[in-house]
NUKEBA-962583 format. One line per field, with one value per residue (C-alpha): residue in three letters; x, y, z. Coordinates in steps of 0.1 Angstrom, whole numbers, plus 5000, padded with zeros to 4 digits. Layout:
! NUKEBA-962583
roti: (ALA:...)
X: (X:...)
Y: (Y:...)
Z: (Z:...)
END
This chain:
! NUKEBA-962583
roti: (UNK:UNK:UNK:UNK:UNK:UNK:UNK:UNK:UNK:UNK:UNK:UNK:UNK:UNK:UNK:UNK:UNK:UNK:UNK:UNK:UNK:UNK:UNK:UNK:UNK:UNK:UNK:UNK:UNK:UNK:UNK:UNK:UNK:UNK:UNK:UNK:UNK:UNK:UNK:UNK:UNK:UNK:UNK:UNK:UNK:UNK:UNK:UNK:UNK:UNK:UNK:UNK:UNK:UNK:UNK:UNK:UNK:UNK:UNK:UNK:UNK:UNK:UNK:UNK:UNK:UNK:UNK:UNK:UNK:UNK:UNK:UNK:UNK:UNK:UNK:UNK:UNK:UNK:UNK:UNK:UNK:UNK:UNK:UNK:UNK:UNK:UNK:UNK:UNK:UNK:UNK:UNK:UNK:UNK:UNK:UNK:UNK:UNK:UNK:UNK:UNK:UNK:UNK:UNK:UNK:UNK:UNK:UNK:UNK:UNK:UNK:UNK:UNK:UNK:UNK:UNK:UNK:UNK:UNK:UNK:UNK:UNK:UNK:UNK:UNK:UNK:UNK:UNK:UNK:UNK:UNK:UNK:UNK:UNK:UNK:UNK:UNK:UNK:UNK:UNK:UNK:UNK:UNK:UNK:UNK:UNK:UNK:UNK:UNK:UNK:UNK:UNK:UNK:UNK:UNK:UNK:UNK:UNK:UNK:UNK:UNK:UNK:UNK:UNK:UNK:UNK:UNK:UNK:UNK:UNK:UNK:UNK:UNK:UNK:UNK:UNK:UNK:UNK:UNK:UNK:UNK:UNK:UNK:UNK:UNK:UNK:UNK:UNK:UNK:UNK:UNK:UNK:UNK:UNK:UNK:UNK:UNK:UNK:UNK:UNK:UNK:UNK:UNK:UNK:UNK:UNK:UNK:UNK:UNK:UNK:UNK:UNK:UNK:UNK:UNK:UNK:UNK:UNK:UNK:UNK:UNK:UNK:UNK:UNK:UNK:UNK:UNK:UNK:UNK:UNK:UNK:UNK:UNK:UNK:UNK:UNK:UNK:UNK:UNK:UNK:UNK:UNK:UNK:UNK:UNK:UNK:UNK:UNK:UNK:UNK:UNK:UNK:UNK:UNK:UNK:UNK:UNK:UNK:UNK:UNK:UNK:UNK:UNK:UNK:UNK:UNK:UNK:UNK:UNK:UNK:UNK:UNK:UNK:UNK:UNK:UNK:UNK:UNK:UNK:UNK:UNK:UNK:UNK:UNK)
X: (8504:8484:8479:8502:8498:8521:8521:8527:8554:8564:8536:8539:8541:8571:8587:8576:8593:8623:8627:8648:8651:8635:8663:8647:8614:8614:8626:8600:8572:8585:8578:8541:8534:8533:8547:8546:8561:8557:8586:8578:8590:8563:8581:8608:8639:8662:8673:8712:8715:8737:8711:8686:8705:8704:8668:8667:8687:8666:8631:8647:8659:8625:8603:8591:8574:8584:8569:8575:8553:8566:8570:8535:8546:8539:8520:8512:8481:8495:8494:8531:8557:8586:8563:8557:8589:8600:8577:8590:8627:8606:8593:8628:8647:8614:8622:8662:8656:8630:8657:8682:8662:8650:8612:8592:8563:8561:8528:8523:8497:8483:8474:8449:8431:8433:8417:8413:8389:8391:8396:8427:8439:8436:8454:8485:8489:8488:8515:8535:8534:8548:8573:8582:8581:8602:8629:8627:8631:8661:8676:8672:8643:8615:8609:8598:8556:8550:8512:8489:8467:8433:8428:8406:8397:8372:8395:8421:8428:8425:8388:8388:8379:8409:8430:8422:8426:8462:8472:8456:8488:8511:8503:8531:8511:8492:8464:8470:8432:8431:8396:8393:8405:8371:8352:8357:8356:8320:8308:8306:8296:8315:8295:8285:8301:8286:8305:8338:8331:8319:8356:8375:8354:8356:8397:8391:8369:8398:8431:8423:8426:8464:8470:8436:8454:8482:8467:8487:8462:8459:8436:8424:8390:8393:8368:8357:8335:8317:8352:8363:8389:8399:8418:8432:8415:8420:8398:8384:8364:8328:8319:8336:8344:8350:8352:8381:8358:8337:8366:8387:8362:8363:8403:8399:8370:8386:8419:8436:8473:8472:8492:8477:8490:8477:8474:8458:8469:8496:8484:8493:8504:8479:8456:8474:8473:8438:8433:8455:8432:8400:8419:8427:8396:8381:8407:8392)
Y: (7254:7226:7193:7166:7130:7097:7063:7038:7020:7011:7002:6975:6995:7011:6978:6970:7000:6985:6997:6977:7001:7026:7050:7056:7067:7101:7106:7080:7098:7132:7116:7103:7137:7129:7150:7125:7093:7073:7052:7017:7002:6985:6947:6967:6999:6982:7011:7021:7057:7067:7051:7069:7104:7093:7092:7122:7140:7125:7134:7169:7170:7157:7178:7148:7153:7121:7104:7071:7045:7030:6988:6974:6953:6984:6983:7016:7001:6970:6966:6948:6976:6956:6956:6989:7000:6981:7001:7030:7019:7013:7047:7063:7037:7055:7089:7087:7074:7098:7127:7114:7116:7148:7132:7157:7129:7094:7072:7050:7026:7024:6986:6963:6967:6929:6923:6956:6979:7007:7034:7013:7005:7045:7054:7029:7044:7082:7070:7052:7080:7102:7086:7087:7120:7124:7104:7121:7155:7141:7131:7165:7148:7170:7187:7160:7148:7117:7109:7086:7065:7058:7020:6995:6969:6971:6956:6982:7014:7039:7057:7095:7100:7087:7096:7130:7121:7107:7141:7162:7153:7174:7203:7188:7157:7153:7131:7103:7103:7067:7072:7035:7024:7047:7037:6997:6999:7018:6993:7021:7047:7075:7082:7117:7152:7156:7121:7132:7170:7159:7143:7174:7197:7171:7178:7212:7216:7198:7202:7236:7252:7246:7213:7204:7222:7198:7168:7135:7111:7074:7071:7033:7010:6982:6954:6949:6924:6926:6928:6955:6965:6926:6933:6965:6965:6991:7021:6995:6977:6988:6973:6984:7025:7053:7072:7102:7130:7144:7149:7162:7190:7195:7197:7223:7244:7246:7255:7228:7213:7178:7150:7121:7089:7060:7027:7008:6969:6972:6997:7033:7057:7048:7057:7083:7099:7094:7111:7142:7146:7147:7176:7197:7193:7218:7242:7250)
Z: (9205:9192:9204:9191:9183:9174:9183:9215:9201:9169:9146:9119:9091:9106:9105:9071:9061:9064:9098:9129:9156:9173:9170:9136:9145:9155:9117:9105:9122:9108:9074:9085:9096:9132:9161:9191:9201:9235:9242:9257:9288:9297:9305:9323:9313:9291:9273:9281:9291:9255:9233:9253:9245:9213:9207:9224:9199:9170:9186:9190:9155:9140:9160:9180:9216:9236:9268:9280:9294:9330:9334:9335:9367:9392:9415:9439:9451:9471:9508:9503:9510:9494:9463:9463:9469:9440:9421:9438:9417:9386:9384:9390:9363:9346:9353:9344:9307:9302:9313:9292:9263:9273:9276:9301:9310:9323:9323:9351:9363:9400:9398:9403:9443:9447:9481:9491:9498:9468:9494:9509:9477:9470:9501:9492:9453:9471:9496:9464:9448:9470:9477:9438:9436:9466:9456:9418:9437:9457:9425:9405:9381:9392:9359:9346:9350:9369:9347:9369:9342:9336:9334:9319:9339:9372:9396:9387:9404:9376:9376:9363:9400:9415:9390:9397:9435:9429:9406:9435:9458:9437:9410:9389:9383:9350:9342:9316:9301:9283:9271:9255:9292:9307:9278:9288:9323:9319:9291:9261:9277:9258:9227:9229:9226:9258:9273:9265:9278:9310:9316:9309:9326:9357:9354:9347:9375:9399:9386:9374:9335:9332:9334:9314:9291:9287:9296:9283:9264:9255:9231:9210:9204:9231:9234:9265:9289:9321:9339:9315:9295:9268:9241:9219:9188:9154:9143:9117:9147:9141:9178:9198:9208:9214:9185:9183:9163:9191:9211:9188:9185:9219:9217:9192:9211:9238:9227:9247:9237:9248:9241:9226:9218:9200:9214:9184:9177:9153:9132:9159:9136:9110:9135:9150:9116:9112:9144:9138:9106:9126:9143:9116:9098:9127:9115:9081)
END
C-alpha cells in the first residue's frame, strides 16, 4: 500500500470544470489521478445523512480514500465545560457523517490555550477527548480515527509534542501531521531531510511503527509572522515553505502509507498532483 493524496475541499479548477457539487468529486479526482479527498466541515455538519451515503458510494466507486475535517469552532482546550461539551457534540455530528460515508478518519483541532497555562490547556483537550471517544464507543463509531491536528498558530494547542500526548490516551488515535502548520508555528524551520525525519521518528519513537505508518497528513506553503501560522498560500510561493520533496523521500524510504491532503489556496489538487509526482519519482 502506498500513500495516497487529494485535496481539502474542492479546488477551483474543479469548479471551472464545470463542476457544482461535491458529489462529483470522487469521480473528478479519479480523472486527476488522485486517490484522496477530505471532506469539509469546518463552519459546522450540514451534510444530510443520504447525501452523505451518497458520496460514500462514489468515493468507493472511484477508488477515493475519504476523511473529513471536524467544525473549526471546537474547542478541547477550554476551561468552559458547556464549551467543551459542545465540542464533545461537534466531534460525534463528525463521527456520524464520516460513517455514513464510510470515511475511517476525522481531523480535529484542540484550540487556542487562551489564558491558560499550556499544561492546563493540555489536561482540558486529553479530558475532551476522552470523552469523544467515549461517547463514539457508546454509539458503535469506534472504528473510525478520531486525528488530533497539528496547528499553526503559538497560542494554539497543536505542537508535535502534544499532539503525540493527546494520541497517547488511546492506540486508536492517529496523528494529523500538518507540516505547513509546524513549519509556521517554528518560523521555517523544516528545510532539511533531516527536519522532516526528526518528526516521524519522534511519532515512531511514541506511537510506535504502526500508526507512523498510517499517519493522516496536511500538507501546504503558509506564510506566517511572529504569532505563527497567516495565511494558506500555493506551491508557487517562493517565501514561504516547506517544500514536499524531502519528505516524500522519506515516505518512500521508509515504506510508510500515509494520507496526505493538500491544503493549498484554491489550487489543492494541482498541488496534490504535484505532490503525488514527487512520490513516484522515487519509484523509478
Amino acid at each position: 500500500m502506498n500513500a495516497l493524496f487529494g485535496p481539502a475541499g474542492n479546488s477551483e479548477s474543479f469548479y471551472a470544470s464545470g463542476n457544482k457539487e461535491s458529489l462529483k468529486m470522487p469521480q473528478w479526482l479519479k480523472t486527476q489521478g488522485l486517490d484522496a479527498y477530505e471532506y469539509q466541515c469546518g463552519n459546522g455538519v450540514r451534510i444530510g445523512h443520504d447525501l452523505a451515503v451518497k458520496l460514500g458510494n462514489e468515493a468507493k466507486s472511484n477508488n477515493i480514500k475519504l476523511s473529513v475535517h471536524s467544525p473549526y469552532y471546537i474547542s478541547l482546550s477550554t476551561d468552559d465545560e458547556e464549551k467543551r461539551i459542545n465540542s464533545v457534540d461537534y466531534i460525534m455530528q463528525t463521527l456520524r457523517a464520516a460513517d455514513a460515508m464510510c470515511a475511517d478518519r476525522i481531523v480535529v483541532h484542540s484550540g487556542s490555550k487562551g489564558k491558560l497555562s499550556r499544561e492546563e490547556a493540555l489536561a482540558f483537550s486529553k479530558k475532551t477527548l476522552l470523552m469523544a471517544q467515549r461517547q463514539a464507543d457508546a454509539e458503535g463509531l469506534s472504528h473510525i480515527h478520531i486525528c488530533p491536528e497539528t496547528m499553526g498558530k503559538i497560542n494554539q494547542i497543536g505542537t508535535l509534542d502534544e499532539v503525540i500526548e493527546l494520541c497517547l490516551l488511546d492506540d486508536r488515535f492517529l496523528p494529523t501531521v500538518d507540516f505547513g502548520h509546524l513549519n509556521a508555528r517554528t518560523f521555517g524551520s523544516l528545510k532539511t531531510k533531516k527536519d522532516f525525519e526528526d518528526i516521524l521518528n519522534s511519532i515512531e519513537n511514541k506511537l510506535g511503527a504502526d500508526r507512523l505508518k498510517v499517519f493522516h497528513s496536511h500538507f501546504s506553503k503558509i506564510e506566517y509572522t511572529k504569532g505563527g501560522e497567516k495565511k494558506h498560500l500555493t506551491f508557487d510561493d517562493t517565501q514561504f515553505g516547506p517544500d514536499f520533496l524531502p519528505l516524500a523521500e522519506l515516505i518512500y524510504k521508509k515504506n510508510l502509507s500515509p494520507v496526505f491532503i493538500c491544503e493549498s489556496a484554491g489550487t489543492q489538487t494541482e498541488d496534490a498532483i504535484a505532490m503525488k509526482k514527487m512520490y513516484l519519482s522515487f519509484f523509478k
